[in-house]
Structures are given as structure tokens and as C-alpha cells.
C-alpha positions in Angstrom: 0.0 0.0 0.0 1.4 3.2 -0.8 1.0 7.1 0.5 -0.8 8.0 -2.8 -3.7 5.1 -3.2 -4.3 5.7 0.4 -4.5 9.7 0.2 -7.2 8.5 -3.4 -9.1 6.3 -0.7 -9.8 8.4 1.9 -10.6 11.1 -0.8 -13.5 8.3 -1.9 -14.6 6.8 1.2 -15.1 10.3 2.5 -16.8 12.1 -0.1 -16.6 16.0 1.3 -18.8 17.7 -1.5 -21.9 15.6 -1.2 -23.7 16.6 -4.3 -23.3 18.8 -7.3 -26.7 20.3 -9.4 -26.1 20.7 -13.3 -28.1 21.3 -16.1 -28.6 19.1 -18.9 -27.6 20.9 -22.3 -28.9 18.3 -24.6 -31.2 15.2 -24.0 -29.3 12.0 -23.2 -30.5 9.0 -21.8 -29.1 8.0 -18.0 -29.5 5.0 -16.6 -32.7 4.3 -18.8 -34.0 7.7 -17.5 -34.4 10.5 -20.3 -33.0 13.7 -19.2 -34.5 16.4 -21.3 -32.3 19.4 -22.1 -33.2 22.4 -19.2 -33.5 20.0 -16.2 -31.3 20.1 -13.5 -29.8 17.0 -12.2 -27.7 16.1 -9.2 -25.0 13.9 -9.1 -24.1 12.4 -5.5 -20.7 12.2 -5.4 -20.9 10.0 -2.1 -23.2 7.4 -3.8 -21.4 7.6 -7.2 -17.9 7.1 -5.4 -19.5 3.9 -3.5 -21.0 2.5 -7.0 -20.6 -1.5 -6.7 -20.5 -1.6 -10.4 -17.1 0.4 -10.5 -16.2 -0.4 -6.7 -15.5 -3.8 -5.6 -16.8 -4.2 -2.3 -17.4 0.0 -2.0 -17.9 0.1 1.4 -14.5 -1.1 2.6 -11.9 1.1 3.6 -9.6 -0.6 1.1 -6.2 1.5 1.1 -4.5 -0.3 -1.5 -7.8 0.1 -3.4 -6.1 -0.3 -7.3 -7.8 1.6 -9.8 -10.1 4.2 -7.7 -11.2 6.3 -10.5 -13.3 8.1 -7.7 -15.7 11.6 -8.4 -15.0 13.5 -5.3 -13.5 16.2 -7.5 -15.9 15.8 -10.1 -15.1 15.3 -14.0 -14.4 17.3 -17.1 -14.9 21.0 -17.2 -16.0 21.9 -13.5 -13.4 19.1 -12.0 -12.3 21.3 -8.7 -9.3 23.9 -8.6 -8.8 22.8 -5.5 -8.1 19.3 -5.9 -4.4 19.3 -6.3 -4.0 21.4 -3.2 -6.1 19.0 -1.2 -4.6 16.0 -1.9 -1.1 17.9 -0.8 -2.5 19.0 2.4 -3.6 15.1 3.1 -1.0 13.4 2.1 1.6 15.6 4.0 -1.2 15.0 6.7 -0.8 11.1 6.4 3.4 11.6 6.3 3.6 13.5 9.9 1.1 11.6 11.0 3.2 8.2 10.2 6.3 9.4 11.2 5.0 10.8 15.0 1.9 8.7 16.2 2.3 5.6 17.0 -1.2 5.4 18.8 -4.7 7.6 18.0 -7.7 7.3 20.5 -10.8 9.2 19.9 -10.9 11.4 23.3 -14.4 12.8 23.8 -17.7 13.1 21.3 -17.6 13.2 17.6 -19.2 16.3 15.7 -20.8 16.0 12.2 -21.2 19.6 10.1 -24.8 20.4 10.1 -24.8 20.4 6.3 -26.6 19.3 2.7 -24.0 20.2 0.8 -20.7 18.9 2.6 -19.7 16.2 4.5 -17.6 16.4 7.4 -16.7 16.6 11.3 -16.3 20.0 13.4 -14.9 18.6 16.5 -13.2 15.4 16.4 -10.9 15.3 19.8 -8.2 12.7 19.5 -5.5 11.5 22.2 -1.9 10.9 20.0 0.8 9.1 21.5 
């Protein structure tokens, strides 16, 4: 397992930009659903990155997962400016954190964002050692 297909792992298993809302510029047929040019469709970036049809066993924290051709960033033309920066901050994240914790206990209550549109925690005191 290396750094990088973990850093693409927790990226899909965590899924922070729950949904995106487009609007269809032609009529295309999804899924056997005909999406009419003008309507607005949202794509659930937490439910496409745990797709059992692209992701075996997509519930499991796999970090040697091998492809994970995930859509937290989204695709094409409004993929995020961000994403290079993000992946950065994480992995350098997941390199300090290897090289000076041994040990992580969770140390009081867990707090979820109060959110539709992102996916995260708030508060989340750990004990390292």
C-alpha cells in the first residue's frame, strides 16, 4: 500500500462535497431515465464514489484500493481547482502523522457539520501518543 492510493481512498470513502446540481444541455439517456435538455440533475458524489459496479466491495476502507477512479473532485470542465491542493494537504497529513503517532484514541464526542452540501466533522478530539 502506498502514500498515494491511500491519500485517493480516503478522498472516496469520505466524499466531502456531497452533491453537485447541473443542467442538462442536450437530452441524453441516464441509466434508462431521459434527461431532457433544461433539467437540473444532481449527481451524489458519495453514492457515485460507493457504486458497486465500478467499486469492488465499495464500502471497505480498502487502502491499496487499485484503480479508484473516484468523483470526489468531479469530472471534465467543472473538475475542482482545488483538488491538487487538497490532496497535498492530506497526504503531507498522512506523512507526519506516520512518522510521529504511534497510537490515535478518539478522546471525547464526535461532531458531524450540520450540512446538505458537505460532509464532514467540526470537532473530532483525539489523544496521539
Amino acid at each position: 500500500m502506498g502514500l498515494d492510493s491511500a491519500v485517493e481512498e480516503v478522498l472516496r470513502y469520505t466524499s466531502p462535497a456531497l452533491h453537485v446540481m447541473r443542467v442538462a444541455t442536450k437530452d441524453v439517456m441516464v441509466g434508462g431515465q431521459l434527461v431532457r435538455a433544461g433539467d437540473s440533475v444532481a449527481v451524489w458524489n458519495s453514492s457515485a464514489n460507493r457504486d458497486e459496479t465500478v467499486f469492488p466491495n465499495p464500502d471497505t476502507f480498502d487502502l491499496g484500493r487499485s484503480p479508484n477512479r473516484h468523483l470526489t473532485f468531479g469530472i471534465g470542465p467543472h473538475f475542482c481547482l482545488g483538488a491538487t491542493l487538497a490532496r497535498v494537504e492530506l497526504r503531507v497529513l498522512l506523512e507526519v502523522l506516520g512518522r510521529r503517532v504511534s497510537r490515535m484514541e478518539l478522546a471525547g464526542p464526535v461532531r458531524r457539520m450540520r450540512s446538505n452540501f458537505m460532509w464532514g466533522i467540526d470537532h473530532l478530539p483525539v489523544s496521539l501518543a
